[in-house]
N, CA, C and O atoms as a Tripos MOL2 file, in Angstrom:
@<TRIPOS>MOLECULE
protein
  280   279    70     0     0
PROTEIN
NO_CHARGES

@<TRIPOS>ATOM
      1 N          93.5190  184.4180  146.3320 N.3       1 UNK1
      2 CA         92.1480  184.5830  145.8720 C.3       1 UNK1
      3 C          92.0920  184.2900  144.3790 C.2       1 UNK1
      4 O          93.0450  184.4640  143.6200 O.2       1 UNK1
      5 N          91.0610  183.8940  144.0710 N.am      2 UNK2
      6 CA         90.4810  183.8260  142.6310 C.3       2 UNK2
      7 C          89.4300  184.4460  142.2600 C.2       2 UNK2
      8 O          88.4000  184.4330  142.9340 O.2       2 UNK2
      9 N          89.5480  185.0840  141.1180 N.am      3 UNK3
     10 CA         88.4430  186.1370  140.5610 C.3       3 UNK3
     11 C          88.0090  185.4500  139.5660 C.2       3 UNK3
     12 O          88.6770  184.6540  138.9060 O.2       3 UNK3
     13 N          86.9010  185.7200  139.4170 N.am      4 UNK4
     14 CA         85.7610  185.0960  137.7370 C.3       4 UNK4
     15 C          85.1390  186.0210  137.5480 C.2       4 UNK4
     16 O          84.8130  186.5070  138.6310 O.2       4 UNK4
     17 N          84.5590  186.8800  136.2670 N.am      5 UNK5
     18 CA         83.6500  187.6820  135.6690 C.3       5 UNK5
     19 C          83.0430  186.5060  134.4560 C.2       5 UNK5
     20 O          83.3250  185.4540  133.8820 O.2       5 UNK5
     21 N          82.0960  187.4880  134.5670 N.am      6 UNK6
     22 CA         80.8300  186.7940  133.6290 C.3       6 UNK6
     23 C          79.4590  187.5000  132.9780 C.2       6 UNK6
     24 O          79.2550  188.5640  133.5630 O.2       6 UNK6
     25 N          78.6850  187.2960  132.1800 N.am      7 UNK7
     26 CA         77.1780  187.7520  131.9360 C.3       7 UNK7
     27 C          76.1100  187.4770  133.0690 C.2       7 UNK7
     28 O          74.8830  187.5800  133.0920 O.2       7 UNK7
     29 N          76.6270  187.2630  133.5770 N.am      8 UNK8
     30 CA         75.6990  186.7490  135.2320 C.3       8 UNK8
     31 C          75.1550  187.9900  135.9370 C.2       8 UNK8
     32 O          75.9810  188.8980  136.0410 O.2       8 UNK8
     33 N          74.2350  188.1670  136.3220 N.am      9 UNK9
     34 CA         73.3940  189.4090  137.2940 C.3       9 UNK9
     35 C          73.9090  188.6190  138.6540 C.2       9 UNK9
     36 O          72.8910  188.2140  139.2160 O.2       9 UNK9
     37 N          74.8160  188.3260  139.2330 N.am     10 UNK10
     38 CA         75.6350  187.8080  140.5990 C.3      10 UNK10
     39 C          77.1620  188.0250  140.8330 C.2      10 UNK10
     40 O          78.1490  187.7340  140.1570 O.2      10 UNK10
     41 N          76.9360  188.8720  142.4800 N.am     11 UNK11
     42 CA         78.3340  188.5990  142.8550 C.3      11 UNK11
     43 C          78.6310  188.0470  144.3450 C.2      11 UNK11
     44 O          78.0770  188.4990  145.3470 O.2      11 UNK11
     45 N          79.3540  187.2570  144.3450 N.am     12 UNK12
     46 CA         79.5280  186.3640  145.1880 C.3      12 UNK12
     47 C          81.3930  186.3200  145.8210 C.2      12 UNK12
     48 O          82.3440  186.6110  145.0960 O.2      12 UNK12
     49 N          81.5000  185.9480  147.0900 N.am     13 UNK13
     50 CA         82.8710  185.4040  147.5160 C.3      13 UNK13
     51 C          82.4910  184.9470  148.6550 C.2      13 UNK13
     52 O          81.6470  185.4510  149.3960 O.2      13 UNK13
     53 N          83.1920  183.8430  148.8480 N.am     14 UNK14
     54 CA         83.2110  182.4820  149.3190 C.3      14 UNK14
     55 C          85.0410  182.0410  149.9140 C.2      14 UNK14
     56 O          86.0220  182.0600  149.1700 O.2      14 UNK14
     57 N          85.0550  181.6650  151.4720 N.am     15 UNK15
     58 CA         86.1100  181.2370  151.3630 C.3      15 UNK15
     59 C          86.6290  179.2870  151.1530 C.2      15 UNK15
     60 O          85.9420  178.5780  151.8880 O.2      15 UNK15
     61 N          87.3040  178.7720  150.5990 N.am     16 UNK16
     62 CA         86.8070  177.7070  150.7670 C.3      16 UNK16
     63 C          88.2640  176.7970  150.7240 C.2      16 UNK16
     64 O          88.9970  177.2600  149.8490 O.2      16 UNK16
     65 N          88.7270  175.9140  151.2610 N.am     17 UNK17
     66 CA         89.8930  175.4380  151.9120 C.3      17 UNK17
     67 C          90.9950  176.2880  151.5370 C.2      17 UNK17
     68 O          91.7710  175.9740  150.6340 O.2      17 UNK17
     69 N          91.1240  177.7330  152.4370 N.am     18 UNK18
     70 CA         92.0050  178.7420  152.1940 C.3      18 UNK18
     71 C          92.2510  179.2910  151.4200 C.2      18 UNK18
     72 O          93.3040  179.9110  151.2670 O.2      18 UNK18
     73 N          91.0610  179.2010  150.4730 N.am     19 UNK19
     74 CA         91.2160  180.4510  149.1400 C.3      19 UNK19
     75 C          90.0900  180.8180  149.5290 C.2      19 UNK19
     76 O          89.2470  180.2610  150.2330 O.2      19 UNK19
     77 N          90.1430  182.3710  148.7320 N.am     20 UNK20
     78 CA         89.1130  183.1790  148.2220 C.3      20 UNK20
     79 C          88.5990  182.3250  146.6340 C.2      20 UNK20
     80 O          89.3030  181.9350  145.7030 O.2      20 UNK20
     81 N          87.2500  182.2660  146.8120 N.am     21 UNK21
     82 CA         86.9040  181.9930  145.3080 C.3      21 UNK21
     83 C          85.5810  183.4850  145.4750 C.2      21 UNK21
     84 O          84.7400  183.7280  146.3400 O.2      21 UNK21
     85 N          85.9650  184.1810  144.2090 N.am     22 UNK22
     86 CA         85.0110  185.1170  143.9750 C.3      22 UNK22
     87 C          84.6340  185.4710  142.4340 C.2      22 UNK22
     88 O          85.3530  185.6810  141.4580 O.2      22 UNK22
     89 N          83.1600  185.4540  142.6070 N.am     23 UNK23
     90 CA         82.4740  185.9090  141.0050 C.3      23 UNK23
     91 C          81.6740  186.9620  141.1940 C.2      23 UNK23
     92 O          80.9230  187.0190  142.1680 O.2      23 UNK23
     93 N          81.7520  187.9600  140.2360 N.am     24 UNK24
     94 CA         81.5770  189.0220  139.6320 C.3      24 UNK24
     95 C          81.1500  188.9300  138.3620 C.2      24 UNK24
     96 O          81.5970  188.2160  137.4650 O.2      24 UNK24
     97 N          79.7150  190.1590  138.3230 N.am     25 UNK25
     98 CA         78.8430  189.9810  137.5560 C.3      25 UNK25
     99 C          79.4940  190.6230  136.0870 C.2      25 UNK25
    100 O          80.6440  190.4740  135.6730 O.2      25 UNK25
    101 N          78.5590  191.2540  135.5590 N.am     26 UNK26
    102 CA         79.0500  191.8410  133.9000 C.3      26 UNK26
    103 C          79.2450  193.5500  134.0790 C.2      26 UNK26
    104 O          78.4620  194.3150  134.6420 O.2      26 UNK26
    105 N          80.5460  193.8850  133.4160 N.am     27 UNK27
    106 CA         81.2190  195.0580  133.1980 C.3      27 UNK27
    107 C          81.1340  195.4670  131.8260 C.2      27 UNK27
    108 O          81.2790  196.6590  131.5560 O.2      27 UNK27
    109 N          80.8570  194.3920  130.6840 N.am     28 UNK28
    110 CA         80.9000  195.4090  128.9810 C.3      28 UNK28
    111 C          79.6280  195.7990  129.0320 C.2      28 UNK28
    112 O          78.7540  195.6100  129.8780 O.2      28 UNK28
    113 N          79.6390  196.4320  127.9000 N.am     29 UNK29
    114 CA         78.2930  197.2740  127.1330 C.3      29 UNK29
    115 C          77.7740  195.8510  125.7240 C.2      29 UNK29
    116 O          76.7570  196.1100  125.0800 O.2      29 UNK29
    117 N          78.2250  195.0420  125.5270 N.am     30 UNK30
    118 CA         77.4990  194.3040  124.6560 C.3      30 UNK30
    119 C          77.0970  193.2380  125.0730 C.2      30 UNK30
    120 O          77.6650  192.2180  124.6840 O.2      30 UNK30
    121 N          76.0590  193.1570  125.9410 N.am     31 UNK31
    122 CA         75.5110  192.0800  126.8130 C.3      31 UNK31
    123 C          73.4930  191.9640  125.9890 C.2      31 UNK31
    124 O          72.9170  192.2470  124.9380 O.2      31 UNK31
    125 N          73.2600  191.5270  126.9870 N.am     32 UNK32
    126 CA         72.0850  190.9500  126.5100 C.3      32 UNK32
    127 C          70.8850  191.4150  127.2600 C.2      32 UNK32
    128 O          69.7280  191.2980  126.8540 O.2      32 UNK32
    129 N          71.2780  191.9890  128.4630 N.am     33 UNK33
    130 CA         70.8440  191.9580  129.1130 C.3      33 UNK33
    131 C          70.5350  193.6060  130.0870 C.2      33 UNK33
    132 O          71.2320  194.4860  129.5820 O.2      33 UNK33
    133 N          69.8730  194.0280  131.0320 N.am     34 UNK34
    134 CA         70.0720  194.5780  131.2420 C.3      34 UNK34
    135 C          70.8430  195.5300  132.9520 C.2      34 UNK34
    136 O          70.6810  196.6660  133.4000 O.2      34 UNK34
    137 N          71.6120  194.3940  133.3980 N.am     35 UNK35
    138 CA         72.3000  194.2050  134.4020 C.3      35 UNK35
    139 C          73.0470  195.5780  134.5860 C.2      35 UNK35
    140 O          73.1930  196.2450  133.5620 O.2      35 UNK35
    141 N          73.6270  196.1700  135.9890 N.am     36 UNK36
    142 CA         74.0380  197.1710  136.2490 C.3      36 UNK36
    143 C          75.5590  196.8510  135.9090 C.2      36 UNK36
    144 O          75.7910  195.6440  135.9710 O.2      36 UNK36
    145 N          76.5980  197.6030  135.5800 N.am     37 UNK37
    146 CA         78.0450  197.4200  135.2360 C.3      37 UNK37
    147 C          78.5210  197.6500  136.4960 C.2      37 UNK37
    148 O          77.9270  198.4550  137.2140 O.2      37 UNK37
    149 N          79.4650  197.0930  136.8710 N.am     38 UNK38
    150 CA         80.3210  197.6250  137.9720 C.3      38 UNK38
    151 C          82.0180  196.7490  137.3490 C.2      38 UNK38
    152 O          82.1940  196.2470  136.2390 O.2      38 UNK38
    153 N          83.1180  196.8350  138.6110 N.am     39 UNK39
    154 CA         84.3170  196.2260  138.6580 C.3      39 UNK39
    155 C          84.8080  196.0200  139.6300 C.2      39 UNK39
    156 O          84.8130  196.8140  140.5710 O.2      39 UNK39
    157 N          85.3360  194.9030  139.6290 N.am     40 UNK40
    158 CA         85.8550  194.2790  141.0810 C.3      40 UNK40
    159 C          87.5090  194.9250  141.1320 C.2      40 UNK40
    160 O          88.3410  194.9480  140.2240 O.2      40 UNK40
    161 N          87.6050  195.3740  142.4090 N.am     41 UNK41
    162 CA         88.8820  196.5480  142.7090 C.3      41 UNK41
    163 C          89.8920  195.1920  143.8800 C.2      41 UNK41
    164 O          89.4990  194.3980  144.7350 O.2      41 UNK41
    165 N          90.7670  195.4000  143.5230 N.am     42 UNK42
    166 CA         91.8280  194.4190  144.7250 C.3      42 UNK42
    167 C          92.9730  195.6730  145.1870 C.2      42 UNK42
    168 O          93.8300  196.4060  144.6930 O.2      42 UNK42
    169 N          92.4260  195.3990  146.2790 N.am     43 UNK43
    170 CA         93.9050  196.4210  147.1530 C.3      43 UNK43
    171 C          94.3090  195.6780  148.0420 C.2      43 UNK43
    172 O          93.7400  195.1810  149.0130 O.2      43 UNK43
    173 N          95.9320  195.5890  147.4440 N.am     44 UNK44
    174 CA         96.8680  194.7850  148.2560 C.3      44 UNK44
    175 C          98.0130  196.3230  149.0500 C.2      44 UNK44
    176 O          98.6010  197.2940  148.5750 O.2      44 UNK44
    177 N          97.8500  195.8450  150.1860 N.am     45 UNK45
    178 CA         98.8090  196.7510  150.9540 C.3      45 UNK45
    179 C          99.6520  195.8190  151.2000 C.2      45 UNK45
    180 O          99.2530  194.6560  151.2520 O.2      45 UNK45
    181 N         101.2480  196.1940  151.4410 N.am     46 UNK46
    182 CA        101.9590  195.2560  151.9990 C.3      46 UNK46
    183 C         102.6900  195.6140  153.6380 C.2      46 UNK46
    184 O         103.1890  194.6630  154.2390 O.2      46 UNK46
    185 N         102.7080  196.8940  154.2340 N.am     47 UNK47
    186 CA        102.9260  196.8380  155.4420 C.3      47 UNK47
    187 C         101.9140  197.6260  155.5730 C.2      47 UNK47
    188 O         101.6130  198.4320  154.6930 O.2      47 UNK47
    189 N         100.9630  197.4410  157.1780 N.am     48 UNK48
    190 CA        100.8480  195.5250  157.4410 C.3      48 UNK48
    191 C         100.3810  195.2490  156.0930 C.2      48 UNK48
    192 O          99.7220  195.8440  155.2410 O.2      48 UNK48
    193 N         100.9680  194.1220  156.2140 N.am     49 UNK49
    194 CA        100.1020  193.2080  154.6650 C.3      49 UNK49
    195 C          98.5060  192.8140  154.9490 C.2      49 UNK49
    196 O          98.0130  192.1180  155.8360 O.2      49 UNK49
    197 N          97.8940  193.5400  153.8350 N.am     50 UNK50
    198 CA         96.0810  193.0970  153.4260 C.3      50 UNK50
    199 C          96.2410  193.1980  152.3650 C.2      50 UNK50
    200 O          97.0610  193.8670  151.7370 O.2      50 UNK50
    201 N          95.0110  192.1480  151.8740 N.am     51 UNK51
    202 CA         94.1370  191.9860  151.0400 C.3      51 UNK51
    203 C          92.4950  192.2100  150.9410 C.2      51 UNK51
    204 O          91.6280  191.4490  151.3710 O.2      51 UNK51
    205 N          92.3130  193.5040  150.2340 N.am     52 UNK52
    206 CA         90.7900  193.9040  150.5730 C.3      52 UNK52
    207 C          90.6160  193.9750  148.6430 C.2      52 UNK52
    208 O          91.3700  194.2780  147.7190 O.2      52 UNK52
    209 N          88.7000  193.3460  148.8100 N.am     53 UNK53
    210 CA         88.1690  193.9870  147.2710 C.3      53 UNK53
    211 C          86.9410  194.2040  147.5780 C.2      53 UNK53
    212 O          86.4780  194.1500  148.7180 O.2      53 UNK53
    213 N          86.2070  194.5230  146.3370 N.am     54 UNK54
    214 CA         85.0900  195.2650  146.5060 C.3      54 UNK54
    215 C          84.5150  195.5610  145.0390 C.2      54 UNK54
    216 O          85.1160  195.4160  143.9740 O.2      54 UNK54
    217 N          83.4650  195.9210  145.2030 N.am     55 UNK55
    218 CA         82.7800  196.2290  143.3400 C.3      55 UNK55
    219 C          83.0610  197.4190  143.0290 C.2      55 UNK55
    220 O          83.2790  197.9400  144.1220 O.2      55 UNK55
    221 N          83.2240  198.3380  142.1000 N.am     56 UNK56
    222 CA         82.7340  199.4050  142.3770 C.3      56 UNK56
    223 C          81.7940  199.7300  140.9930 C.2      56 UNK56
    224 O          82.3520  199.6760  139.8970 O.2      56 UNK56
    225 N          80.5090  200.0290  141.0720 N.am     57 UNK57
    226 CA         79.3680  200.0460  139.9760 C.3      57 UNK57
    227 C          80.2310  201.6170  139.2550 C.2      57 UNK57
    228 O          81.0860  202.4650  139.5120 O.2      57 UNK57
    229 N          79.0110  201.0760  137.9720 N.am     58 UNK58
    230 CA         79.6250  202.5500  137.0120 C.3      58 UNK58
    231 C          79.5090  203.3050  137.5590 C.2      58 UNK58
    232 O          80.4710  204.0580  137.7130 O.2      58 UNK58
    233 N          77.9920  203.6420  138.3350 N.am     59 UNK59
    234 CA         77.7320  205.4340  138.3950 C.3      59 UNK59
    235 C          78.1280  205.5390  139.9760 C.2      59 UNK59
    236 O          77.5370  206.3110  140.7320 O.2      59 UNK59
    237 N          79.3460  204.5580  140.4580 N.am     60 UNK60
    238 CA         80.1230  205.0520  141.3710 C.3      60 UNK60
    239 C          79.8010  204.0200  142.8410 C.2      60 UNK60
    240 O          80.7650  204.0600  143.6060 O.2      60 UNK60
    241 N          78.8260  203.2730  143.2670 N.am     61 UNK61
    242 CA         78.4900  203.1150  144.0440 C.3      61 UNK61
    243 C          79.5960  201.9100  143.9580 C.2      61 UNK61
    244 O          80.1880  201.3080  143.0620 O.2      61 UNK61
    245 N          79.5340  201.8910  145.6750 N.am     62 UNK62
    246 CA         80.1940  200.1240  146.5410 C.3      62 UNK62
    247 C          79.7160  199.1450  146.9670 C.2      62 UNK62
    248 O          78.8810  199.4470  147.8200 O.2      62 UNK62
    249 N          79.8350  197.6250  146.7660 N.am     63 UNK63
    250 CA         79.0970  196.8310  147.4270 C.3      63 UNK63
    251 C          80.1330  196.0270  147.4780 C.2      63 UNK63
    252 O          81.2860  196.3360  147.1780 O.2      63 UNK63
    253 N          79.6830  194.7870  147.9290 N.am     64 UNK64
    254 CA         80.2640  193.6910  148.5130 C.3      64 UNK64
    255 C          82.3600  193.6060  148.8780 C.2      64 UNK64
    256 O          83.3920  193.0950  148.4430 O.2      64 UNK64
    257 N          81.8990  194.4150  149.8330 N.am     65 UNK65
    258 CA         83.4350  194.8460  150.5050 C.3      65 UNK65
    259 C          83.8540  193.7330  150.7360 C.2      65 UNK65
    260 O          82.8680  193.1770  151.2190 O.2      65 UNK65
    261 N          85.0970  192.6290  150.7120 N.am     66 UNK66
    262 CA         85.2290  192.0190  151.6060 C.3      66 UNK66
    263 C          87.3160  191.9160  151.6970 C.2      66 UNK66
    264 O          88.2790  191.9750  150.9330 O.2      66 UNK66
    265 N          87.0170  191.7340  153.1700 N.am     67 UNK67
    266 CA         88.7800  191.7490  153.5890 C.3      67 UNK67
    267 C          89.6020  190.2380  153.3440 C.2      67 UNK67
    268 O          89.3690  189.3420  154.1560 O.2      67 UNK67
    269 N          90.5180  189.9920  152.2630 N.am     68 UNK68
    270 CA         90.5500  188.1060  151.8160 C.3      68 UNK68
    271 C          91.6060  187.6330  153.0310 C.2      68 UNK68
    272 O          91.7830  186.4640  153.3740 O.2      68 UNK68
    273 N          92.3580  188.9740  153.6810 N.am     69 UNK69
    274 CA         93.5730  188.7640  154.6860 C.3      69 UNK69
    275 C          93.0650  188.9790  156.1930 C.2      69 UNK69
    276 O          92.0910  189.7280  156.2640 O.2      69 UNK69
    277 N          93.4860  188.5220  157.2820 N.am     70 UNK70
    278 CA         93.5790  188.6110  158.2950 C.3      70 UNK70
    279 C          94.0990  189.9520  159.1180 C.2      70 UNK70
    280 O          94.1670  189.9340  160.3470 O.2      70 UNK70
@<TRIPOS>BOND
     1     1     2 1
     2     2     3 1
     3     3     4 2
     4     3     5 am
     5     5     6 1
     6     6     7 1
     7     7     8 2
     8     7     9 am
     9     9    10 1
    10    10    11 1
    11    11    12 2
    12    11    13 am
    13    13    14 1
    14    14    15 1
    15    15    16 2
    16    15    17 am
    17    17    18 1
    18    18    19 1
    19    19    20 2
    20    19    21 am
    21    21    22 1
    22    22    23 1
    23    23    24 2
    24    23    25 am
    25    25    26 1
    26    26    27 1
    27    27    28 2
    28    27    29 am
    29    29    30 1
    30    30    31 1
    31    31    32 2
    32    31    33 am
    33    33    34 1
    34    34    35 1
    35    35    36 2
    36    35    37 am
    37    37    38 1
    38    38    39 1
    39    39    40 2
    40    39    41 am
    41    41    42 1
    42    42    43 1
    43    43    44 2
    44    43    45 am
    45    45    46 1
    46    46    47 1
    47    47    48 2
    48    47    49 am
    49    49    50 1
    50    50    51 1
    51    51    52 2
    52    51    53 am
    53    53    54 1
    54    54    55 1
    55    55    56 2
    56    55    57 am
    57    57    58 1
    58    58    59 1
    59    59    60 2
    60    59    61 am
    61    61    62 1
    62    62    63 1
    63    63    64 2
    64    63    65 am
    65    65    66 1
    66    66    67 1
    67    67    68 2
    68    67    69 am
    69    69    70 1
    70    70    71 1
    71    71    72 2
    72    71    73 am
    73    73    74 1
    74    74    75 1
    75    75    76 2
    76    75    77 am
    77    77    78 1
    78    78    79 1
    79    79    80 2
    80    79    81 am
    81    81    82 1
    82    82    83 1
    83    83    84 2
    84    83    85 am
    85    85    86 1
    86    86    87 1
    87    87    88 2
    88    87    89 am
    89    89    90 1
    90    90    91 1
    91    91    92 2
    92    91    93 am
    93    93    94 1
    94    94    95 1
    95    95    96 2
    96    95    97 am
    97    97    98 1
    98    98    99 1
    99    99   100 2
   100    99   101 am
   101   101   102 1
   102   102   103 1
   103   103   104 2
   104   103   105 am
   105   105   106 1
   106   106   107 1
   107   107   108 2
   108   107   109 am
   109   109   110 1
   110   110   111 1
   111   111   112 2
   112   111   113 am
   113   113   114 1
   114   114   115 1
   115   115   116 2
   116   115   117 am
   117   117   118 1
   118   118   119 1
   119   119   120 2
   120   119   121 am
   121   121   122 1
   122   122   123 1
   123   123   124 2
   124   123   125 am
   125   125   126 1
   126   126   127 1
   127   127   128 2
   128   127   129 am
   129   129   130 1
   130   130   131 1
   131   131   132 2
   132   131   133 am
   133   133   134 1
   134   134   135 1
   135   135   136 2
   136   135   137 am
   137   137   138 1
   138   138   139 1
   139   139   140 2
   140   139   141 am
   141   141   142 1
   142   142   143 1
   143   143   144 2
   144   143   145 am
   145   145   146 1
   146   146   147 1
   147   147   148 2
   148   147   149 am
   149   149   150 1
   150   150   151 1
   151   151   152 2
   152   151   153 am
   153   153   154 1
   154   154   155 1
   155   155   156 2
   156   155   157 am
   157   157   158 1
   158   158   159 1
   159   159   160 2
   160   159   161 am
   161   161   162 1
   162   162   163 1
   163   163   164 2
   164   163   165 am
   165   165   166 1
   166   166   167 1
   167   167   168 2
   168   167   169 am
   169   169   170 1
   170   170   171 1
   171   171   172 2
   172   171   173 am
   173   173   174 1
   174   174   175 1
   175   175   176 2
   176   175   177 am
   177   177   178 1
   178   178   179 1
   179   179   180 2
   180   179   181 am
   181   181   182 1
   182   182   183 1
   183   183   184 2
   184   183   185 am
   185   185   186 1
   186   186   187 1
   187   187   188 2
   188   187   189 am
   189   189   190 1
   190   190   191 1
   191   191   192 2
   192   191   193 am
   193   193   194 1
   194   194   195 1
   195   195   196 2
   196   195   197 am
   197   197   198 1
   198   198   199 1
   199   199   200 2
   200   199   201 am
   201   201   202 1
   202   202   203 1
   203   203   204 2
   204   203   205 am
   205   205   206 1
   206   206   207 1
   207   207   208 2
   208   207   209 am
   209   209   210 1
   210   210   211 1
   211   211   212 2
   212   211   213 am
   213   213   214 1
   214   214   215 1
   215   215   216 2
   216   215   217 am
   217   217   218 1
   218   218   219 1
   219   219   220 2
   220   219   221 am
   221   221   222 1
   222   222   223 1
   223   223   224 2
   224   223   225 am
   225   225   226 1
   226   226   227 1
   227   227   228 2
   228   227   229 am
   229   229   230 1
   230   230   231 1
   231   231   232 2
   232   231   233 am
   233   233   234 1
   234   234   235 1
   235   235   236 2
   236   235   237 am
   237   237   238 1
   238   238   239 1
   239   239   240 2
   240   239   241 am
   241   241   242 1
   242   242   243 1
   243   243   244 2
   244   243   245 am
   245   245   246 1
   246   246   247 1
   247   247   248 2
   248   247   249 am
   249   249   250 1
   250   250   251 1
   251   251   252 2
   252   251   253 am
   253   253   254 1
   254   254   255 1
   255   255   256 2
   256   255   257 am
   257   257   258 1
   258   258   259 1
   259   259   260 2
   260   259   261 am
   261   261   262 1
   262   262   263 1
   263   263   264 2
   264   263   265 am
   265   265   266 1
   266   266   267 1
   267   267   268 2
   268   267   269 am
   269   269   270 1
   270   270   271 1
   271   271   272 2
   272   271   273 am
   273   273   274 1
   274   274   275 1
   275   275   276 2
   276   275   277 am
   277   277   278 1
   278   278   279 1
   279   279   280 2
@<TRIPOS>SUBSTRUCTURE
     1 UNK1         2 RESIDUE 1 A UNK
     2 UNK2         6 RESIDUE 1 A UNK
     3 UNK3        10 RESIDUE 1 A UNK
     4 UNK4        14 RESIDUE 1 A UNK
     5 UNK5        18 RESIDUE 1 A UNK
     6 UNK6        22 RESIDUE 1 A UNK
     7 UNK7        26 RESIDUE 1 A UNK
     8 UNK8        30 RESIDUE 1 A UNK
     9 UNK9        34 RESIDUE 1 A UNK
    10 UNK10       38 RESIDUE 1 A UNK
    11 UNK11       42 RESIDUE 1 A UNK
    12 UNK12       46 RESIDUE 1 A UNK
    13 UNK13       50 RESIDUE 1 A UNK
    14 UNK14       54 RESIDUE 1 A UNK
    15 UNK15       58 RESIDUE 1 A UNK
    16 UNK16       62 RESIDUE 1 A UNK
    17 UNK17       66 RESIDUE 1 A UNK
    18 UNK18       70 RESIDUE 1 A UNK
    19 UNK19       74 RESIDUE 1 A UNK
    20 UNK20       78 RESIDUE 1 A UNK
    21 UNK21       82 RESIDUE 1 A UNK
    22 UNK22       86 RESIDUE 1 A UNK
    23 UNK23       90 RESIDUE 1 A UNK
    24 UNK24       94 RESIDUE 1 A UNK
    25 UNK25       98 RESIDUE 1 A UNK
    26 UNK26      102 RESIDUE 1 A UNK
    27 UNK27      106 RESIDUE 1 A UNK
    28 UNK28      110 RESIDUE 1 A UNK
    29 UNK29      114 RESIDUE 1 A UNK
    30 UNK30      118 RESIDUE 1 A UNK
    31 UNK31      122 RESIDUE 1 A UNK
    32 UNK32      126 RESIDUE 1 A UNK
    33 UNK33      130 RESIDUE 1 A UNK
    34 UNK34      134 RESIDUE 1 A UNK
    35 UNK35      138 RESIDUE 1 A UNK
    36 UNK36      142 RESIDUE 1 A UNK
    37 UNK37      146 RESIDUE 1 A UNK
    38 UNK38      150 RESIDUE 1 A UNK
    39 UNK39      154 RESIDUE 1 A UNK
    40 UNK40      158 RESIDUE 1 A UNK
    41 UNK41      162 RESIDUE 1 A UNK
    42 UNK42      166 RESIDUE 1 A UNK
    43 UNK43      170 RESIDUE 1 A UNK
    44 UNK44      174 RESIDUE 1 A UNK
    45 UNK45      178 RESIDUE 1 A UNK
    46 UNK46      182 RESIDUE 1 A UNK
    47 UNK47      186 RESIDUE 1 A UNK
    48 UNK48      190 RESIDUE 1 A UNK
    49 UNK49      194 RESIDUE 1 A UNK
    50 UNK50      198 RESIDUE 1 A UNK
    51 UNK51      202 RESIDUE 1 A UNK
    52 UNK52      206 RESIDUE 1 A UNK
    53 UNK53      210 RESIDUE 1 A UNK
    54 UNK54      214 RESIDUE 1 A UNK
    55 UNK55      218 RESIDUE 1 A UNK
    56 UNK56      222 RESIDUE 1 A UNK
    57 UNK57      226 RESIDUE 1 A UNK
    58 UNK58      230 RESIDUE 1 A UNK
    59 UNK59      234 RESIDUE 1 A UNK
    60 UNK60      238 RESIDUE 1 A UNK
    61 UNK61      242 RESIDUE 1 A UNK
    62 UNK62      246 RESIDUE 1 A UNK
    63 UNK63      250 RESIDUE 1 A UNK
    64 UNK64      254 RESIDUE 1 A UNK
    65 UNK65      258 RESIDUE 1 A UNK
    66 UNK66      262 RESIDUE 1 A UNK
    67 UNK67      266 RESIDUE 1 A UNK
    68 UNK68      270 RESIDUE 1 A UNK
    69 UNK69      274 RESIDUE 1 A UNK
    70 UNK70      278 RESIDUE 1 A UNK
């Protein structure tokens, strides 16, 4: 997988000839804007082996779960 952050109000993942490509919106405090903060979390287990991520916003909430492994 590939991760991108940015000043962007968007988060997105996409699989695309066997990668993960994923973007994630804005996490600092000196932005421009007034977009919610969150952070993109990667949990790698290795037996069984996964790959799972997910956002998790400041004041705690989850969105865009997604599993990158089989």
């Amino acid at each position: 997988a590939v991760f991108a952050r940015h000043n962007y109000g968007l988060d997105w993942c996409l699989p695309h000839n066997q990668l993960w490509l994923c973007f994630a919106g804005h996490t600092g405090y000196g932005s421009y804007n007034g977009w919610a903060k969150g952070s993109i979390i990667l949990e790698i287990t290795q037996h069984p082996f996964s790959t799972k991520s997910w956002i998790r916003m400041e004041d705690g909430h989850v969105h865009s779960k997604v599993v990158l492994t089989p």
